[in-house]
C-alpha positions in Angstrom: 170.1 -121.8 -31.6 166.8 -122.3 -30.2 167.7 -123.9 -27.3 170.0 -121.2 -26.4 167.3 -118.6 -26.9 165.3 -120.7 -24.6 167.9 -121.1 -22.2 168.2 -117.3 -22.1 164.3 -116.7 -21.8 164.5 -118.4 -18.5 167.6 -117.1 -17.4 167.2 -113.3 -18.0 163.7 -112.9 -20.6 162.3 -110.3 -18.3 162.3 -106.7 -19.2 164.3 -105.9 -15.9 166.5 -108.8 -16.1 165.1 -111.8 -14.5 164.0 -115.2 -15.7 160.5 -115.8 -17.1 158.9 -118.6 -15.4 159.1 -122.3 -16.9 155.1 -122.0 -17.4 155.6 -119.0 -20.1 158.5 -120.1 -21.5 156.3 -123.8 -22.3 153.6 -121.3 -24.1 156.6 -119.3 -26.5 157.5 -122.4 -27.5 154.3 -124.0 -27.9 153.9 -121.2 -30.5 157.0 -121.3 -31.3 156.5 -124.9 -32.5 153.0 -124.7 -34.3 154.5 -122.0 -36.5 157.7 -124.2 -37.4 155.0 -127.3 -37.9 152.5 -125.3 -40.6 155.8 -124.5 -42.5 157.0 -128.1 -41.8 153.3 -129.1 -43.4 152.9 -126.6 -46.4 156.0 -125.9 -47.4 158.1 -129.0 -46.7 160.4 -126.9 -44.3 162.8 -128.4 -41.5 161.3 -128.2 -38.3 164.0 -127.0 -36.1 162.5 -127.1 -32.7 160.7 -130.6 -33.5 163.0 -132.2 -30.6 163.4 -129.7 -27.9 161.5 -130.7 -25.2 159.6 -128.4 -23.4 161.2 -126.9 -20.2 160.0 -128.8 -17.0 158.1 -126.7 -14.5 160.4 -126.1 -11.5 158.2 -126.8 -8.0 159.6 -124.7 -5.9 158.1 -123.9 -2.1 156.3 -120.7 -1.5 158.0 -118.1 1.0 156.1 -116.5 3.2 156.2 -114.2 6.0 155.9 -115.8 9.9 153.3 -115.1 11.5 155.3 -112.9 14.6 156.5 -111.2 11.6 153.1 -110.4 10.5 152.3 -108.9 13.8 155.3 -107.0 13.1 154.5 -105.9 9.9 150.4 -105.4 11.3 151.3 -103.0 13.9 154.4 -100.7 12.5 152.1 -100.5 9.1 148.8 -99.9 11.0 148.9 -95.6 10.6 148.0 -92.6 8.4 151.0 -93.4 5.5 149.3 -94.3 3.3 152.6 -96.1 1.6 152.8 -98.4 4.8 148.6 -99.2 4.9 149.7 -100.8 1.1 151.9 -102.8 2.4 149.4 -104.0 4.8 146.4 -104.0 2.5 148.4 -107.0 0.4 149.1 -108.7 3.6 145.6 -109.1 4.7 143.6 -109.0 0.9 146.5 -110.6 -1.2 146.2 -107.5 -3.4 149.3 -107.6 -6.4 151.3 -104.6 -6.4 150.2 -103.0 -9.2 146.6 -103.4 -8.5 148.0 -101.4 -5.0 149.6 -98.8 -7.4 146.4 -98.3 -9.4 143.8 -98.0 -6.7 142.5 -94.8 -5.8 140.4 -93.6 -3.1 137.2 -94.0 -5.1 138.0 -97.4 -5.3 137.7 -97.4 -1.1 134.3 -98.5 -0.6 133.6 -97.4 3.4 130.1 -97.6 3.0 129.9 -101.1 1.4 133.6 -102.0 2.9 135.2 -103.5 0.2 138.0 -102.3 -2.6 137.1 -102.5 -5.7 139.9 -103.9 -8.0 139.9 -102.3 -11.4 143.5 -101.4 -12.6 147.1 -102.1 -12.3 150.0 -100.4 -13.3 153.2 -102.2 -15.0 156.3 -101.5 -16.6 156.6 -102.8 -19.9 158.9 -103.1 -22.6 158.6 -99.8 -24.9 156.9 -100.4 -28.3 158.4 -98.0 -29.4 162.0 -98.3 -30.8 162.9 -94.5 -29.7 163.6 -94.4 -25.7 163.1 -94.9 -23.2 163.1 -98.6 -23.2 160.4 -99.0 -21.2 157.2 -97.4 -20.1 154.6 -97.3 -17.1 151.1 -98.3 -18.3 147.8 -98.4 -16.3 145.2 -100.8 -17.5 142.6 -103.6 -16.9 144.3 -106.7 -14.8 145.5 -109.4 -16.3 142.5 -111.6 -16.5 138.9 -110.8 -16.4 138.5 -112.8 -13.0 141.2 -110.1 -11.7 138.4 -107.7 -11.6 136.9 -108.0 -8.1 135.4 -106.8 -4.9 137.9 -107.7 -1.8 136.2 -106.7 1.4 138.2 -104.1 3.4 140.2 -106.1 6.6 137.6 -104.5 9.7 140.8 -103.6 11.4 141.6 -101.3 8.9 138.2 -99.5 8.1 138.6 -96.7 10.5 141.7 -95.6 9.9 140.9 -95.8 5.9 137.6 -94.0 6.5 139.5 -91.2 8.6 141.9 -90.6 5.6 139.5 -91.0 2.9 137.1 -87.9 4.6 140.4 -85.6 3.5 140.8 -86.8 0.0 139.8 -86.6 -3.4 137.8 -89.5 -5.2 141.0 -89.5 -7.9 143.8 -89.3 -5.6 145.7 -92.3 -5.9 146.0 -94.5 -2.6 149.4 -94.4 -2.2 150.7 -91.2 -2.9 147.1 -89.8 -2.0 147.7 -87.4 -4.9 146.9 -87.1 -8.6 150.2 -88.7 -9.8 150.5 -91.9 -9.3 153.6 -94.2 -8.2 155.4 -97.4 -10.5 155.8 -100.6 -8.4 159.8 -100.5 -9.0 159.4 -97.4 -6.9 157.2 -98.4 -4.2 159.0 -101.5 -3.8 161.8 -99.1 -2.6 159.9 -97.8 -0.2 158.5 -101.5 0.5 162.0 -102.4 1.3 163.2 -99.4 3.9 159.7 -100.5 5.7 160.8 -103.6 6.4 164.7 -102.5 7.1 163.5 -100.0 10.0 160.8 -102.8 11.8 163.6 -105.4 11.5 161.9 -107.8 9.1 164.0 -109.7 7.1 163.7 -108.9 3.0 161.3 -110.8 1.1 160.0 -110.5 -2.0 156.6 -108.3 -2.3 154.5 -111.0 -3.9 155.6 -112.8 -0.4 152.9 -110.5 1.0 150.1 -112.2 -1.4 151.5 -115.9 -0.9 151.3 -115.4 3.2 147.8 -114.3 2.7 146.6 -117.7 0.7 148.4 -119.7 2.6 146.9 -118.3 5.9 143.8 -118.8 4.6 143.9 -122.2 3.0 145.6 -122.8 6.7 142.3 -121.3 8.6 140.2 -123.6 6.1 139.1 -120.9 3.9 137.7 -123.0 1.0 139.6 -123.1 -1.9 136.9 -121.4 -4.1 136.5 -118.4 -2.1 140.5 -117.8 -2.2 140.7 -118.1 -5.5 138.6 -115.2 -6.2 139.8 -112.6 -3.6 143.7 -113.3 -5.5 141.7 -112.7 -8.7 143.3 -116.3 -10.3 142.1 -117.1 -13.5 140.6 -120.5 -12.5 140.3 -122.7 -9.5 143.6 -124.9 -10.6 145.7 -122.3 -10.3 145.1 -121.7 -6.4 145.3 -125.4 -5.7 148.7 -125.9 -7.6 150.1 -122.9 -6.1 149.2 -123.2 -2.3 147.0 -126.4 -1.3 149.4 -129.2 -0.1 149.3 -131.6 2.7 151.9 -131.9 5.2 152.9 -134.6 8.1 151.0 -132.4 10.8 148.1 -131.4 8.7 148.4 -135.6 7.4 148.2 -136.4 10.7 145.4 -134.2 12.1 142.8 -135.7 9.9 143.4 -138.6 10.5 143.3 -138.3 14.2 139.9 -137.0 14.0 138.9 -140.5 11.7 140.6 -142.0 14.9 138.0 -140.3 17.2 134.9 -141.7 15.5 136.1 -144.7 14.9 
């Protein structure tokens, strides 16, 4: 029975349907087994998940956008909608969608030229057993290292200082309004953008891995990146993006081949 239930986690164990990663599946059943070990040890119970391995964590490459198609992307997003400056604001910061969704115009730093990340807004399952079954939630990221300063790409600073001159500190980025918008809605709007420039679909968290991987590419140290995506530590940025390829391979060592 547990196995099926872990089977099903990573199959469909979101709230909208999709698989949770192999990495939070390990930690239920981590829990999962400490609980079934105390009753194991005090009350002499069977352990049921004693021999269920944990799931293995699936490497699986990173996506991201070319870069003609940033240009692409960089020039059709470049204007006074302020739903296509999102788009281009994770292309070029590595901002998460619902940090994008939670900024507001205070947040737009011209003077100092940096955003300042302080919310995100998620859907979650309702705790509530009336409906609906879930909700939209606004609150502190997910880790305390999430909370940063990213400065504002210069490219961008006048047409964000020209649009921020019109609008009020609690306006909302997107919507440049007092309501705010839900990322299943903006990625609709993600989506069109990239139909009408002739992009092909990805993902929207493609927009944050193109942006770490450009800059681990342009030799960005590892450090630095890590704190502008807001990772909780140093490891997860090199799992996630820092590996060697033939040409990269071979570059170094041509430049050991030139000094010796």
């Amino acid at each position: 029975m547990i196995s099926c239930h872990i089977t099903d986690l990573l199959k469909c164990g979101r709230v909208n349907g999709m698989g949770l990663s192999s990495k939070s599946v390990q930690a239920i059943l981590i829990m999962m087994k400490s609980v079934f070990k105390y009753g194991e040890t005090e009350y002499n119970l069977k352990d049921p998940a004693k021999n269920i391995p944990l799931p293995k964590s699936a490497h699986r490459e990173i996506e991201v956008f070319t870069i003609t198609e940033m240009l692409k992307i960089r020039s059709n997003a470049l204007c006074d909608n302020c739903l296509h400056l999102g788009i281009l604001l994770s292309l070029y910061t590595g901002l998460r969608i619902g940090e994008i969704c939670a900024l507001k115009w205070k947040d737009i730093d011209i003077a100092e030229q940096v955003i300042h990340v302080r919310k995100t807004i998620q859907r979650i399952k309702n705790p509530d057993p009336t409906p609906p079954k879930t909700v939209v939630i606004i609150d502190d990221p997910k880790s305390s290292r999430s909370i940063r300063d990213i400065p504002i790409p210069t490219f961008m600073l006048s047409m964000l200082a020209d649009i921020k001159l019109n609008m009020c500190a609690e306006n909302y980025f997107l919507t440049c309004s007092l309501k705010h918008t839900e990322p299943r809605t903006y990625l609709y709007s993600y989506k069109k953008f990239l139909e009408h420039i002739g992009v092909e679909y990805r993902n929207f968290h493609v927009l944050r891995h193109t942006f770490a991987t450009e800059c681990i590419k342009r030799g960005i140290d590892v450090k630095t990146v890590s704190e502008l995506l807001g990772h909780a530590s140093v490891k997860t940025t090199l799992e996630r993006y820092v590996h060697s390829n033939m040409d990269m391979k071979r570059k170094q060592l041509e430049k050991l081949y030139e000094c010796v």
